[in-house]
Structure formats: C-alpha cells, structure tokens
PyMOL commands that place a pseudoatom at each C-alpha (Angstrom):
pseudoatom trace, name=CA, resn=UNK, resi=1, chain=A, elem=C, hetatm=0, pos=[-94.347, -7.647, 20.661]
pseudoatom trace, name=CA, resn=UNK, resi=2, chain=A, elem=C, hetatm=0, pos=[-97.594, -8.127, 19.176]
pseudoatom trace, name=CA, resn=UNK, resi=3, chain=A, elem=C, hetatm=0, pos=[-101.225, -6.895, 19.972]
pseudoatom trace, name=CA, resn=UNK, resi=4, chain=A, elem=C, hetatm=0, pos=[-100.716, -4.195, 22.391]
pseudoatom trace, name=CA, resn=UNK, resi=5, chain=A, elem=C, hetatm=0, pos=[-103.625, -2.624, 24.078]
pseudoatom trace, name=CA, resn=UNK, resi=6, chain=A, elem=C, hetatm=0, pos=[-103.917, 1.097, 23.515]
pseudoatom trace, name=CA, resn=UNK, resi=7, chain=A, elem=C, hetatm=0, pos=[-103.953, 1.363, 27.423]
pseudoatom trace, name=CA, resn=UNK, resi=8, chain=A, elem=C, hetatm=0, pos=[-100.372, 0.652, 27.373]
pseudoatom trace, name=CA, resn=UNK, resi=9, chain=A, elem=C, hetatm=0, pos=[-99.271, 2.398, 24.819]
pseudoatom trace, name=CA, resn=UNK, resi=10, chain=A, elem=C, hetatm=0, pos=[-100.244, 5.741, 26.555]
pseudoatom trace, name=CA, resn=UNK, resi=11, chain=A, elem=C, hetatm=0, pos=[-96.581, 5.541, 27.855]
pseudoatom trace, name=CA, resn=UNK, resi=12, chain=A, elem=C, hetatm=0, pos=[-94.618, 5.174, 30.762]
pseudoatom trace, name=CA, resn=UNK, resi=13, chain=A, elem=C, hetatm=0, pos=[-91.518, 7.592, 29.776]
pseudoatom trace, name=CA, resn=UNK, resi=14, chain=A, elem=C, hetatm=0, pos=[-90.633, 10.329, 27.330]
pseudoatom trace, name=CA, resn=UNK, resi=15, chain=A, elem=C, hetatm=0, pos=[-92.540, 9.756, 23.917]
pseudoatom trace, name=CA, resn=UNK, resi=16, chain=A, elem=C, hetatm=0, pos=[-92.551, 11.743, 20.572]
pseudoatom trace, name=CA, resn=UNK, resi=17, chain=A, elem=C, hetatm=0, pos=[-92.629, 11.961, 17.021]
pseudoatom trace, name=CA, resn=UNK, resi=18, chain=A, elem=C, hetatm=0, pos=[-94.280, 9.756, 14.566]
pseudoatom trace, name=CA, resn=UNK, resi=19, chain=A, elem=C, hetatm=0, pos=[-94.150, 6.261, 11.680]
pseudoatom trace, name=CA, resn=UNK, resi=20, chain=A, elem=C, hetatm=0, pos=[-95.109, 2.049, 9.258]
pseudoatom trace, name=CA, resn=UNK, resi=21, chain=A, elem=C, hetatm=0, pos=[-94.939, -5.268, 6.080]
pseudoatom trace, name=CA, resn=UNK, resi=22, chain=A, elem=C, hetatm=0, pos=[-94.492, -10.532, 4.708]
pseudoatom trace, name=CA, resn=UNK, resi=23, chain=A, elem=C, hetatm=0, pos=[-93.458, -9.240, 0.772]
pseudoatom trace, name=CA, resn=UNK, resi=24, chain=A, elem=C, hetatm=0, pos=[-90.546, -9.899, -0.853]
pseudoatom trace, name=CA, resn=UNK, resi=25, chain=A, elem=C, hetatm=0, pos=[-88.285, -6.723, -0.656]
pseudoatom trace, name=CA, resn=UNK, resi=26, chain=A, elem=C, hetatm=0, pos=[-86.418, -4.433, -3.487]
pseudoatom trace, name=CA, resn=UNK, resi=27, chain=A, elem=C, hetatm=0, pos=[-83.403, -3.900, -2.766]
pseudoatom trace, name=CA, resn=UNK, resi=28, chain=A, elem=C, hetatm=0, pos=[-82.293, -0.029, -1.358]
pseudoatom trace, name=CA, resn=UNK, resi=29, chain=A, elem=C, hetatm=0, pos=[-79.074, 1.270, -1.008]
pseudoatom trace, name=CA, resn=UNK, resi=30, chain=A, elem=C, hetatm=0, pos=[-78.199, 1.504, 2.177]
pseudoatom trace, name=CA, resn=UNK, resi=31, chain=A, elem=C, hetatm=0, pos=[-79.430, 5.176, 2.808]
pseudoatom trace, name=CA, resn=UNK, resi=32, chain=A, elem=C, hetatm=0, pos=[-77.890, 7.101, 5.883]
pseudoatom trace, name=CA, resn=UNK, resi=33, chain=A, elem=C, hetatm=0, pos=[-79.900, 7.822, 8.604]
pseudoatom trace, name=CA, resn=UNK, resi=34, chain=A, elem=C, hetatm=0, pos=[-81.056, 11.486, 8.402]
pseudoatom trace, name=CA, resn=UNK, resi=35, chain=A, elem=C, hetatm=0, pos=[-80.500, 13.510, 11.853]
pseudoatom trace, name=CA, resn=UNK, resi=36, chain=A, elem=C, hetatm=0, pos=[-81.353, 16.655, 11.310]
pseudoatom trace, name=CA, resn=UNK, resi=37, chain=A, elem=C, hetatm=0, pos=[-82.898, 18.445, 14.003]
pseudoatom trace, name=CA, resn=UNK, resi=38, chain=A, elem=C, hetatm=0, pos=[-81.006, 16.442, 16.129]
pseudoatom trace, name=CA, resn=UNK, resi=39, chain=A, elem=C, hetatm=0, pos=[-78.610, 18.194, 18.065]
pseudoatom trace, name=CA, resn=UNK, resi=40, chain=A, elem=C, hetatm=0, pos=[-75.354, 15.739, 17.666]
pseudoatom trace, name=CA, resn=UNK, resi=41, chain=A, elem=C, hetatm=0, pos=[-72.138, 16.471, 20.441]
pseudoatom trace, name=CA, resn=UNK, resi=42, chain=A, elem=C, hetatm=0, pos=[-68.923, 16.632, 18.809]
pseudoatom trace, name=CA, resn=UNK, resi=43, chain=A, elem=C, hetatm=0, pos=[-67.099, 13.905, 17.873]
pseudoatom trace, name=CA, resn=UNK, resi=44, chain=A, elem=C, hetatm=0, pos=[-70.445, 12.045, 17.628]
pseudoatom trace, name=CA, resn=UNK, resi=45, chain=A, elem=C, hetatm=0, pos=[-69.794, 7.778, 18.005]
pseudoatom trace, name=CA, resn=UNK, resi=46, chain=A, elem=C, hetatm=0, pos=[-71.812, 5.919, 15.359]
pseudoatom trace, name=CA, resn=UNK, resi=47, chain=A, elem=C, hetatm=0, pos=[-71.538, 2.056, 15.570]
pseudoatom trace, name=CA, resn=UNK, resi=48, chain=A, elem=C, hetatm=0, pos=[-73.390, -0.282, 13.761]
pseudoatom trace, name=CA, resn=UNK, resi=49, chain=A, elem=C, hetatm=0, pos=[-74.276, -3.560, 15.501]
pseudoatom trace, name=CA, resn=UNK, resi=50, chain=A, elem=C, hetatm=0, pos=[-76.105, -6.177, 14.448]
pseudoatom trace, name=CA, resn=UNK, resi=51, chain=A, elem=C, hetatm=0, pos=[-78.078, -6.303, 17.652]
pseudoatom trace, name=CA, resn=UNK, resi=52, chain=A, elem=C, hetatm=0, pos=[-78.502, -9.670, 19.441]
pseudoatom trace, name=CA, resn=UNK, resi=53, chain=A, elem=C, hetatm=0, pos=[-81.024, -12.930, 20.047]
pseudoatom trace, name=CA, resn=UNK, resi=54, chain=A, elem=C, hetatm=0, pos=[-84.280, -12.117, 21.670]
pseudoatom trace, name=CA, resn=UNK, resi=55, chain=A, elem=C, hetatm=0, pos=[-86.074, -14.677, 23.794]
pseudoatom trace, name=CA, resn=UNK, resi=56, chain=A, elem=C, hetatm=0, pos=[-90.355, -14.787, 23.613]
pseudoatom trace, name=CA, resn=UNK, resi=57, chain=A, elem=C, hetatm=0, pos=[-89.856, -13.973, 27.288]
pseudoatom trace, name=CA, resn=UNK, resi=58, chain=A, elem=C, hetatm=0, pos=[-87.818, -10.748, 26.485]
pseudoatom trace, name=CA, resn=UNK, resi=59, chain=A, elem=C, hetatm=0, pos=[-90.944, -10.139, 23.453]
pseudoatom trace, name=CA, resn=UNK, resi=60, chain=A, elem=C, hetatm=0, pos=[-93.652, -10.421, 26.438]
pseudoatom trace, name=CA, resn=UNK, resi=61, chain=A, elem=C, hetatm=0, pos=[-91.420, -8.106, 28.584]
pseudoatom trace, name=CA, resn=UNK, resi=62, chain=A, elem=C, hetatm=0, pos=[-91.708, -5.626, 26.543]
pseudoatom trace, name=CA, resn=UNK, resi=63, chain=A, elem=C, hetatm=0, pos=[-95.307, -6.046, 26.027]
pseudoatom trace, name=CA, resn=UNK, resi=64, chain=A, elem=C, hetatm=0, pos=[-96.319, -5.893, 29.218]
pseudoatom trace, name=CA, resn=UNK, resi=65, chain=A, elem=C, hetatm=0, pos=[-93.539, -5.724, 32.164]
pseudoatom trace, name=CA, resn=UNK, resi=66, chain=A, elem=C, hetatm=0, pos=[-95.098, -7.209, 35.345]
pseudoatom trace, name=CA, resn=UNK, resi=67, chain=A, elem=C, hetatm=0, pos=[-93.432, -5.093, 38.717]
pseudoatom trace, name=CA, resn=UNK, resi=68, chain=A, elem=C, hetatm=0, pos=[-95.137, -6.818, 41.152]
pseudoatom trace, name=CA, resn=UNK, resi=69, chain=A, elem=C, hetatm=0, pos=[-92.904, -8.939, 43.576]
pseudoatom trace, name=CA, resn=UNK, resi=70, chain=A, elem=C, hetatm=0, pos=[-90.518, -6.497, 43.140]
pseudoatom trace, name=CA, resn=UNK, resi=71, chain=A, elem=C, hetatm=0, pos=[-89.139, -4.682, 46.430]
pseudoatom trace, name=CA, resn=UNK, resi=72, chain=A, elem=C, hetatm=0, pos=[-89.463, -1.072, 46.601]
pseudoatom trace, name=CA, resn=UNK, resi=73, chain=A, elem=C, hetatm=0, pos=[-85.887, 0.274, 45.287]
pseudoatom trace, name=CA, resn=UNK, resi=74, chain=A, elem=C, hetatm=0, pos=[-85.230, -2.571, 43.156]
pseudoatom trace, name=CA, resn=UNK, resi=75, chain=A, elem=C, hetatm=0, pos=[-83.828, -2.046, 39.846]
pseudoatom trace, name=CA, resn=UNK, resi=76, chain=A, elem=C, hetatm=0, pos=[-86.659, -1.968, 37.360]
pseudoatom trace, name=CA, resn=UNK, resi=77, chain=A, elem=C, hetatm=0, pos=[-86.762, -2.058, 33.647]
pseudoatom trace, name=CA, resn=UNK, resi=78, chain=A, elem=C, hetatm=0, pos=[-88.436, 1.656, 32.000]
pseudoatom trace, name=CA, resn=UNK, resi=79, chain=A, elem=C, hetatm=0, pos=[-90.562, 0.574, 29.252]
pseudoatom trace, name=CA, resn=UNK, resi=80, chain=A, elem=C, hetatm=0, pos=[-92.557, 2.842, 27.195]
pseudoatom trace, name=CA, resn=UNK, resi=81, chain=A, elem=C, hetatm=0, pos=[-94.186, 3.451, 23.387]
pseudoatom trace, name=CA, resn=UNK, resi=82, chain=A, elem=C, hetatm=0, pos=[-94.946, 6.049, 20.978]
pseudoatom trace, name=CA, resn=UNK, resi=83, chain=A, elem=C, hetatm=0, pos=[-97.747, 5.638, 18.717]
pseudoatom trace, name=CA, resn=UNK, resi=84, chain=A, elem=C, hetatm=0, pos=[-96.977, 6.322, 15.154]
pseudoatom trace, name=CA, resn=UNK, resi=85, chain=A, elem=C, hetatm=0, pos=[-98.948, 8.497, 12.896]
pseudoatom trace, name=CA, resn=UNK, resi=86, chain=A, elem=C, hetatm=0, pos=[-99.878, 8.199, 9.486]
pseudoatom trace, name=CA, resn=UNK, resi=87, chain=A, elem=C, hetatm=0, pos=[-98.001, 8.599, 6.982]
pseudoatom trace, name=CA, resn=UNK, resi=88, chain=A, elem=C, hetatm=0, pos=[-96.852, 7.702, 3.513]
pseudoatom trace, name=CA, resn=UNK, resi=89, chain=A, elem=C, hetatm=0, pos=[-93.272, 7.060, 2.004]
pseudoatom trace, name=CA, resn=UNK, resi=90, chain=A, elem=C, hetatm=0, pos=[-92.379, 5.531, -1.338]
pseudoatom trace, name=CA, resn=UNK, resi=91, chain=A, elem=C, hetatm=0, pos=[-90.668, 1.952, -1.369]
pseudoatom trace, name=CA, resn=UNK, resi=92, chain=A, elem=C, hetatm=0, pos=[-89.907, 0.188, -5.192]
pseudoatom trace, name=CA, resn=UNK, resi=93, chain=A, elem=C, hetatm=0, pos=[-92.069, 2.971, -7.341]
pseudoatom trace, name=CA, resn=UNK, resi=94, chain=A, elem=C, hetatm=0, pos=[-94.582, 2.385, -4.999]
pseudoatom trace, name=CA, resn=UNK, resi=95, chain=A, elem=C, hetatm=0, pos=[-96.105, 4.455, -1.916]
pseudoatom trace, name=CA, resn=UNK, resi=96, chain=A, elem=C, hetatm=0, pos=[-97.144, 2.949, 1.083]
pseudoatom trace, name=CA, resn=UNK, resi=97, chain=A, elem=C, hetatm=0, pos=[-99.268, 4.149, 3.743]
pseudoatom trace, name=CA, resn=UNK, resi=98, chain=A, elem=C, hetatm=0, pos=[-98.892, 3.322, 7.108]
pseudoatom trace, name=CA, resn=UNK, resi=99, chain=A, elem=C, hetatm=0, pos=[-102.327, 4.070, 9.178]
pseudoatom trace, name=CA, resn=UNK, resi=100, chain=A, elem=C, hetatm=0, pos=[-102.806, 4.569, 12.632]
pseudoatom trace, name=CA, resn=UNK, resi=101, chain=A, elem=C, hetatm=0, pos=[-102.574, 1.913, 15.126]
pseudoatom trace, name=CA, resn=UNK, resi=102, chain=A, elem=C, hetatm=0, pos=[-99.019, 1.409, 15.328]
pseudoatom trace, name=CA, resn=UNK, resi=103, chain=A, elem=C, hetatm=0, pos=[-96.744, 1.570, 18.264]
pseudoatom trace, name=CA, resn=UNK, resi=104, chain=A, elem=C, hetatm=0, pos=[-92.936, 1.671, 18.943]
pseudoatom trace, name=CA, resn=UNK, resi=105, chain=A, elem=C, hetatm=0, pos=[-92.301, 0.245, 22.192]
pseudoatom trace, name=CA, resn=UNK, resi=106, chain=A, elem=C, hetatm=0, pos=[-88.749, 0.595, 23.793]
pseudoatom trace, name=CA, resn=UNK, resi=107, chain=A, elem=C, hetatm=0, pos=[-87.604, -1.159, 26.800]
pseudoatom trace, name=CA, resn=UNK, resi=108, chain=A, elem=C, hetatm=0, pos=[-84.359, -0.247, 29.193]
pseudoatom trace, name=CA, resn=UNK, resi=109, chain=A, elem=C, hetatm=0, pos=[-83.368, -2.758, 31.699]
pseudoatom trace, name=CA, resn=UNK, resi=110, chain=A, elem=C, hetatm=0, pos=[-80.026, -1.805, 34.576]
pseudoatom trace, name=CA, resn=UNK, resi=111, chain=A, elem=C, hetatm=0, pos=[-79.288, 0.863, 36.975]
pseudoatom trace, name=CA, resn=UNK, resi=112, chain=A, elem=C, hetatm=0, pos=[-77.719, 4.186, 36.634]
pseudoatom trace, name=CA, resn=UNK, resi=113, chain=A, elem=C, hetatm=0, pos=[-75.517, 3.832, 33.653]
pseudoatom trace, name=CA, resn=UNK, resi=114, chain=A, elem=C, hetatm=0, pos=[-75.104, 0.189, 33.594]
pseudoatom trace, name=CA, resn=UNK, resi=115, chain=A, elem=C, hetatm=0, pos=[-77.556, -1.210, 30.998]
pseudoatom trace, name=CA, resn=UNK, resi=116, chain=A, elem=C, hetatm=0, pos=[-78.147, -4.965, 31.297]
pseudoatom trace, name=CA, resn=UNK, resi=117, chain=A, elem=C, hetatm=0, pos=[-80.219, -4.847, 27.779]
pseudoatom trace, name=CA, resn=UNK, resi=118, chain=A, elem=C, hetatm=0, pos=[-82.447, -2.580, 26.113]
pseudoatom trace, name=CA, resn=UNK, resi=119, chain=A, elem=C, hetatm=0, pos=[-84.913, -3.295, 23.453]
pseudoatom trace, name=CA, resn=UNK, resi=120, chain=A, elem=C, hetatm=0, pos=[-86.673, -1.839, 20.421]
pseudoatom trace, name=CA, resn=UNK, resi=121, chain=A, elem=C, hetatm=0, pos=[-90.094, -3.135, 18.296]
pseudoatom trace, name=CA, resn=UNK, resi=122, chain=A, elem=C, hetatm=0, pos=[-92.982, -1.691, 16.145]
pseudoatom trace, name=CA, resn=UNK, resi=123, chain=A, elem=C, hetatm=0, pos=[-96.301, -3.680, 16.493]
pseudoatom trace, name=CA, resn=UNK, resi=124, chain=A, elem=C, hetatm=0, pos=[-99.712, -2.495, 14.913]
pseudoatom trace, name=CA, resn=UNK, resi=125, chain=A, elem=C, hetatm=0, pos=[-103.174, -3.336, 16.364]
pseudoatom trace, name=CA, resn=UNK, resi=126, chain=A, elem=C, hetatm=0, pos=[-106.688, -3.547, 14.348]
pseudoatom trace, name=CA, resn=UNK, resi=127, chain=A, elem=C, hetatm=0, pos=[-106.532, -2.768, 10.756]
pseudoatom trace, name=CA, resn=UNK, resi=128, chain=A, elem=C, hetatm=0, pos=[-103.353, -1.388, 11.036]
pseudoatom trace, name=CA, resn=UNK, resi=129, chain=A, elem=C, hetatm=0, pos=[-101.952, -4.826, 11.649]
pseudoatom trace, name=CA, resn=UNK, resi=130, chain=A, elem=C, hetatm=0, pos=[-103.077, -5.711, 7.982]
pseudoatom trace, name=CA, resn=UNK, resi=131, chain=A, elem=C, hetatm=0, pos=[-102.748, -2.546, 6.390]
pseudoatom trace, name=CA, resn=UNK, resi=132, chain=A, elem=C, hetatm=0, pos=[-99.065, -1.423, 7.430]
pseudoatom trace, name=CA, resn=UNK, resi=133, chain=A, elem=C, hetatm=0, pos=[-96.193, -2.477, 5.750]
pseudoatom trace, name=CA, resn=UNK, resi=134, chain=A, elem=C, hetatm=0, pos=[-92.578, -1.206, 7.007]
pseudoatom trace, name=CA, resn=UNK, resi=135, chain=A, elem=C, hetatm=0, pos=[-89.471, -1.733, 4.359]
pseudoatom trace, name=CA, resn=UNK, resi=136, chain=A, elem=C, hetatm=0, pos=[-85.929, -0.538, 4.115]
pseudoatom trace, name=CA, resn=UNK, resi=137, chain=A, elem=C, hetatm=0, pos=[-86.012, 0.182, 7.201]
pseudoatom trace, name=CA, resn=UNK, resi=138, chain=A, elem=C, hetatm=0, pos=[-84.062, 0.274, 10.893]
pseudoatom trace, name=CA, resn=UNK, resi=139, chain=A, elem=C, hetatm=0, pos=[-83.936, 1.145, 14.198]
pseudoatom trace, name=CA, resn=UNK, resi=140, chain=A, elem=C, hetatm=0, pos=[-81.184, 2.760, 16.268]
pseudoatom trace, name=CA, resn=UNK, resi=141, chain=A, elem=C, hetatm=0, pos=[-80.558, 3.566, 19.971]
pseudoatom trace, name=CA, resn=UNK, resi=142, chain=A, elem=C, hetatm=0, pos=[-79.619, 7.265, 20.131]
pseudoatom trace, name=CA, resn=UNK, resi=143, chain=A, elem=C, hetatm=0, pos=[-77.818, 8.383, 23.745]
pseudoatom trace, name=CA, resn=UNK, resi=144, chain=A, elem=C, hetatm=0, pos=[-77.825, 11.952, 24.859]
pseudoatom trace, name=CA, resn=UNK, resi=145, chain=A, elem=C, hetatm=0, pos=[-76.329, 13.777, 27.962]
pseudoatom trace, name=CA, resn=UNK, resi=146, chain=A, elem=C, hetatm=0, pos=[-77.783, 16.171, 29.832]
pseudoatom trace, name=CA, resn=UNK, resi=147, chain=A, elem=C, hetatm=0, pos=[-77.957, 18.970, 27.619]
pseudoatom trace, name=CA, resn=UNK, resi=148, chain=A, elem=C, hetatm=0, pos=[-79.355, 17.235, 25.775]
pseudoatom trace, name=CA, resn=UNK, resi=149, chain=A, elem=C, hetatm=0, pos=[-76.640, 16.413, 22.906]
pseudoatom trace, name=CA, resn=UNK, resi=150, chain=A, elem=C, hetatm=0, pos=[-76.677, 13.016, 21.164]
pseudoatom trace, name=CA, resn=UNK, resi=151, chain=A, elem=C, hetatm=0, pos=[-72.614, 11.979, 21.987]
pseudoatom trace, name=CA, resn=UNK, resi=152, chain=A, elem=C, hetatm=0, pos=[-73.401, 7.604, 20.527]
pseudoatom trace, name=CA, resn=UNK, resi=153, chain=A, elem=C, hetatm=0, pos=[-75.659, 6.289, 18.495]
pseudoatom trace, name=CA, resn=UNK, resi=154, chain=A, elem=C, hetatm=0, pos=[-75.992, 2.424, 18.385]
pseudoatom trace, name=CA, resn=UNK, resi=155, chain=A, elem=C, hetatm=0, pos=[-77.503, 1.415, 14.968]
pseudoatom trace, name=CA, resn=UNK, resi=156, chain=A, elem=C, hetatm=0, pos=[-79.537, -1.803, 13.952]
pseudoatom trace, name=CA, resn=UNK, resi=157, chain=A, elem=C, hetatm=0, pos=[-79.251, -3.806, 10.593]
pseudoatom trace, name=CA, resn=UNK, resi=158, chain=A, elem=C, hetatm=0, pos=[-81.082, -1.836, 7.701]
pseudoatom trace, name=CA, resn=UNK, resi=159, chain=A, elem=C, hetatm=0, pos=[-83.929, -4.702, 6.980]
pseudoatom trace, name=CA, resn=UNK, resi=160, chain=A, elem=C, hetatm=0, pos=[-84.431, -3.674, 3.484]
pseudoatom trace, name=CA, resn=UNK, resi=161, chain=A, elem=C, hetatm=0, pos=[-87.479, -7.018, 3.556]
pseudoatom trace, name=CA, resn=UNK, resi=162, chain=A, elem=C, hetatm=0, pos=[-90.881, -5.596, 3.697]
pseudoatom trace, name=CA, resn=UNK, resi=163, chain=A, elem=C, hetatm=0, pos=[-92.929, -6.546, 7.219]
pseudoatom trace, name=CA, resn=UNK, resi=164, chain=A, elem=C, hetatm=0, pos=[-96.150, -6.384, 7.897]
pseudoatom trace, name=CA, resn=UNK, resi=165, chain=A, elem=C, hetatm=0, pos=[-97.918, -5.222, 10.863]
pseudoatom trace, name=CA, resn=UNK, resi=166, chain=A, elem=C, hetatm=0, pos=[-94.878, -5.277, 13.053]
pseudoatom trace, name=CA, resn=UNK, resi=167, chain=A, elem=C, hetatm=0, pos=[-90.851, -4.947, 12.771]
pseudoatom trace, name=CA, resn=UNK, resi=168, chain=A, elem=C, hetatm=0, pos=[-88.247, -6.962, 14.423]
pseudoatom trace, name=CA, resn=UNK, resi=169, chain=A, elem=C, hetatm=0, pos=[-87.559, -6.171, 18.177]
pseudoatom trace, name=CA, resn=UNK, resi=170, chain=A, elem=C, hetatm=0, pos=[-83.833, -5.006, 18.234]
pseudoatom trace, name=CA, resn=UNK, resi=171, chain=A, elem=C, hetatm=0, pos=[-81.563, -5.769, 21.054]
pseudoatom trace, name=CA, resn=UNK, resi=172, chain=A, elem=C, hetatm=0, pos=[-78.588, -4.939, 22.633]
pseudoatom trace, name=CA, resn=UNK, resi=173, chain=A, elem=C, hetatm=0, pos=[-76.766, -6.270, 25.701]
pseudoatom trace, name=CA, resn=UNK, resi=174, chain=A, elem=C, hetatm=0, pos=[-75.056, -5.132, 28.535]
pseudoatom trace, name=CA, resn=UNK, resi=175, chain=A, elem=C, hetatm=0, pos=[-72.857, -1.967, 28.061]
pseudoatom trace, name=CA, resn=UNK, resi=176, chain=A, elem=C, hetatm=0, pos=[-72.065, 1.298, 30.207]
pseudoatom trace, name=CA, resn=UNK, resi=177, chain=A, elem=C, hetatm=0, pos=[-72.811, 4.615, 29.406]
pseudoatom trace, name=CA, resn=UNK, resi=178, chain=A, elem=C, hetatm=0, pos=[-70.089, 7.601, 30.085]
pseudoatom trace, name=CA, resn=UNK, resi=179, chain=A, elem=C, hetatm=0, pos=[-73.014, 9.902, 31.168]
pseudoatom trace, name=CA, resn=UNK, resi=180, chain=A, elem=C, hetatm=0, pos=[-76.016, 10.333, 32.519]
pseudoatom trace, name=CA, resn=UNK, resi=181, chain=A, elem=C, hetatm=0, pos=[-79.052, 12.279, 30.115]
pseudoatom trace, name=CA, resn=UNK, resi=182, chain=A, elem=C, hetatm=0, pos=[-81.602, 9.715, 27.828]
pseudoatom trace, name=CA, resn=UNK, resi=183, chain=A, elem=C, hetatm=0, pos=[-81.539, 7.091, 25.948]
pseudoatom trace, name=CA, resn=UNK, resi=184, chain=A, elem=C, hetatm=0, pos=[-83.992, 6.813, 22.806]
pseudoatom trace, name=CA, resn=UNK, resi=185, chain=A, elem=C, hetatm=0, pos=[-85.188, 4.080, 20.367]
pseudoatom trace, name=CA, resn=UNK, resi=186, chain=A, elem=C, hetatm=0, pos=[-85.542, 5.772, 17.007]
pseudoatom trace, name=CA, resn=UNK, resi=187, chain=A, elem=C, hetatm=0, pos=[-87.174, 4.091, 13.507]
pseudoatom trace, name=CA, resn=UNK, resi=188, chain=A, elem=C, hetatm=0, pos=[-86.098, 5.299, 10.367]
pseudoatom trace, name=CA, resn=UNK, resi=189, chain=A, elem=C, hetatm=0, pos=[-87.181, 4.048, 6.592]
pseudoatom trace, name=CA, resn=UNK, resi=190, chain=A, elem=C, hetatm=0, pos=[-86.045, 4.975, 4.084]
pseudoatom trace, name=CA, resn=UNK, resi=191, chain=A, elem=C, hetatm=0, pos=[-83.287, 7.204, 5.651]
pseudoatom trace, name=CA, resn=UNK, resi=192, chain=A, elem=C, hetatm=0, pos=[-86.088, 9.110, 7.576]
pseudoatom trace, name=CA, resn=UNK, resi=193, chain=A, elem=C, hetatm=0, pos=[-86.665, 9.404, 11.332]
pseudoatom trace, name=CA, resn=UNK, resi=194, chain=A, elem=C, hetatm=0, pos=[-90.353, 8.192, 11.715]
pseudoatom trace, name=CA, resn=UNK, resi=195, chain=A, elem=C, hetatm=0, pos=[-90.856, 7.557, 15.060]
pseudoatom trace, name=CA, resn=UNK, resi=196, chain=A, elem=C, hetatm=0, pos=[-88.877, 8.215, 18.774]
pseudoatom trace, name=CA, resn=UNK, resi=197, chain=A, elem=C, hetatm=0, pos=[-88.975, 6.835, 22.281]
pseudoatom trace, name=CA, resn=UNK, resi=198, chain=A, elem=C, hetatm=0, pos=[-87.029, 7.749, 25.453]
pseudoatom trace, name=CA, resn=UNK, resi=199, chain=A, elem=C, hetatm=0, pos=[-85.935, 6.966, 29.088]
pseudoatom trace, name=CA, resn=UNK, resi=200, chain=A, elem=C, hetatm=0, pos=[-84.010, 9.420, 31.091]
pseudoatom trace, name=CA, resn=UNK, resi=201, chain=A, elem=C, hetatm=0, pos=[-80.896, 7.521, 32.666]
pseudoatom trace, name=CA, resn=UNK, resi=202, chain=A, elem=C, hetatm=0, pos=[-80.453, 9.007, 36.170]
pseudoatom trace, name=CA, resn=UNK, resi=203, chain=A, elem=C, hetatm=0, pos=[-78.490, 8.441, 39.497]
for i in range(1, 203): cmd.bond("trace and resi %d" % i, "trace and resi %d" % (i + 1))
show_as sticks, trace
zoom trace
C-alpha cells in the first residue's frame, strides 16, 4: 500500500475526517477507542479481531484496483481513501507531527451484504513518507444502517510499535452483514479517531 498517486486518492466513495512511524515503541495502555460524535445503535457489537494474512496481491489491490475485463454487472470491489491532515498528538513525552501527504485507503470486496474481504492501510507519499510516524495506534471497521447508526464495530490489534510512513493494511474475511447502510475504515491513536473512510453497502 505504498506510494499512492494523489490522483487516486481523490476517492472513489464516501471520504472524511482527518490523521499520522521503524522506532522502537513505549508501551500504552490499551486506551479505548473514543466515539463520540458517533451516533452508536443500541446494543452496539464491539469485537476485537486480530484481522487476517494479506497477500502483496491484496496490497496492490488496494493500491490501484484494475476493472477492466470485468463484465458490466459483475461484482466489483469499492475502494477509496481519505487524505489525512496534519496534526500533532503526544506518544512517550514526546509530540509527533504527522504532515500532509498521507492517505487511508479502504477497500470492500462482495455483493450486497456478503463481504468476501475488506481491507484497511495508511501510506504517506513525498516528505510525508519520512516525516510521519504513527504509534499506539489501530484501525477498526465501523458498520452503520441506514439511518445512519453504527449497530458493529470490528476492531484491529492496537500496534502500540511506532511506523513510519505507512501502517499495516488490516484485513478481514468473509462475513455477512444484517443490514444494508455503510461500512467505514476508521484510524485511531492514541484512543482518538484521526481519520475515516466509507462504502455504502446497497442492494
């Protein structure tokens, strides 16, 4: 999921929000995930899962997904990014800034409800690939129905390591969804929702 162009990232999908290294890590306590302004259903299903193997053919699909072959009506993966903003959090008594130039891609592959996989990675370009560093952090795959309410949330290993210039591509396999609405990758550090990217899942 490395060295995207910013062509791209200009998005296929529902973008928003925001984001940010090889050092060795302090260790965090594992801080919940913070999601306010997030409107949550009741009765809310959080499950963490360690997420699953990815293959450097599932890292270039997500890079760049190639369509063409495909029949019209054939079931296509959604893939789109967000590019992150600057900003600054605090990580061992020290603050890091992440600059611009860094993307969260997301990528949904299946039909309807059924979801063969889906995917999640941050990857910086230019400076930012040197100058970014992302620690105690995670990423999560938020579902919502129609209304827009948040009923499952599928969350990733915190990596409390430091990486630079990108973060590891989380995946998860084939599951069904009880309802139709969106399904988001979110990034959170420290705790903190930096960064969000979604596909509506329709009929």
């Amino acid at each position: 999921m490395r060295a995207f162009s910013a062509a791209v990232m200009a998005g296929v999908s529902t973008a928003a929000l925001i984001a940010v290294g090889t050092s060795p890590a302090y260790a965090s306590e594992d801080t919940p995930s913070d999601y306010s302004g997030e409107v949550l259903a009741d009765g809310v299903v959080i499950e963490d899962i360690p997420g699953e193997e990815v293959t450097p053919e599932e890292e270039e699909e997500v890079k760049a997904p190639d369509y063409s072959g495909l029949p019209d009506g054939a079931v296509r993966s959604a893939t789109g990014s967000t590019a992150l903003g600057v900003f600054t959090y605090s990580h061992g008594g020290v603050t890091i800034k992440v600059p611009s130039g860094c993307f969260l891609t997301h990528s949904v592959k299946g039909s309807g409800k059924k979801v063969s996989s889906q995917l999640a990675g941050v990857d910086c370009v230019g400076p930012a690939a040197l100058g970014s560093r992302f620690c105690n952090a995670r990423l999560e795959f938020h579902y919502a129905d129609t209304a827009g309410k948040t009923y499952k949330i599928k969350r990733g290993p915190l990596r409390t390591k430091c990486y630079t210039g990108t973060f590891p591509t989380y995946k998860i396999g084939a599951h069904t969804l009880p309802k139709y609405g969106k399904a988001c990758a979110q990034l959170f550090i420290n705790g903190s929702r930096k960064a969000v990217q979604c596909h509506f899942i329709t009929k």
